[in-house]
N, C-alpha and C positions, 0 to 999 in steps of 0.2 A: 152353482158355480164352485169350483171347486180352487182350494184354499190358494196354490201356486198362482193360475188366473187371476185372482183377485189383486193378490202381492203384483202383477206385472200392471194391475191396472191402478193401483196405489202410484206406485212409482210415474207410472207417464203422466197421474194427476197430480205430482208433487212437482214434476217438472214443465208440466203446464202452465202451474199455478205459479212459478218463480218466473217464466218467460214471461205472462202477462203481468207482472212485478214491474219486469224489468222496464218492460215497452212503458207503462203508465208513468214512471220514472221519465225514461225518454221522452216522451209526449210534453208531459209540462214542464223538459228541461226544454227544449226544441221552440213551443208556444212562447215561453219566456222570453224570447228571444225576437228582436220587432222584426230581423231578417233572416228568418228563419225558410227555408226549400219546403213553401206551400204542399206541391206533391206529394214530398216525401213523408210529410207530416199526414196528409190524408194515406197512404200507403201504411204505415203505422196505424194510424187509428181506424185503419180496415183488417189489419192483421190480429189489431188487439179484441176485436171485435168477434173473429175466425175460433183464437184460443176461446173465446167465454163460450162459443157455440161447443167446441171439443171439450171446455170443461163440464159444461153441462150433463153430455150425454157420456165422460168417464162417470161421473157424479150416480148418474142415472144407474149406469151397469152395476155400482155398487151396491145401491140402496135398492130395495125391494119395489116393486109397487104396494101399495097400500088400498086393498079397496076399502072404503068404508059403508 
């Protein structure tokens, strides 16, 4: 992988990794709340769910595999 590539895949995983910041922030401000929009709360906690699959596989590009 060459060095620019890597740099652009840093970045969308820094910015990944602050949007599901954000939403887990949302989520148990939202819960907190005893009347809180059921839906929208499951909508978030499918979203927030979405970034950890996309963090994962930036995560992935980065790091090598490893056989052992």
């Amino acid at each position: 992988m060459d060095e620019i590539n890597q740099i652009e895949i840093e970045k969308r995983l820094a910015t990944l990794r602050e949007e599901h910041r954000d939403l887990d922030i949302a989520i148990a401000e939202m819960a907190s709340n005893p009347r809180h929009d059921q839906l929208r709360l499951v909508r978030l906690k499918k979203r927030k769910l979405a970034l950890k699959d996309e963090i994962r596989y930036a995560e992935s590009q980065i790091l090598p595999d490893i056989i052992a």
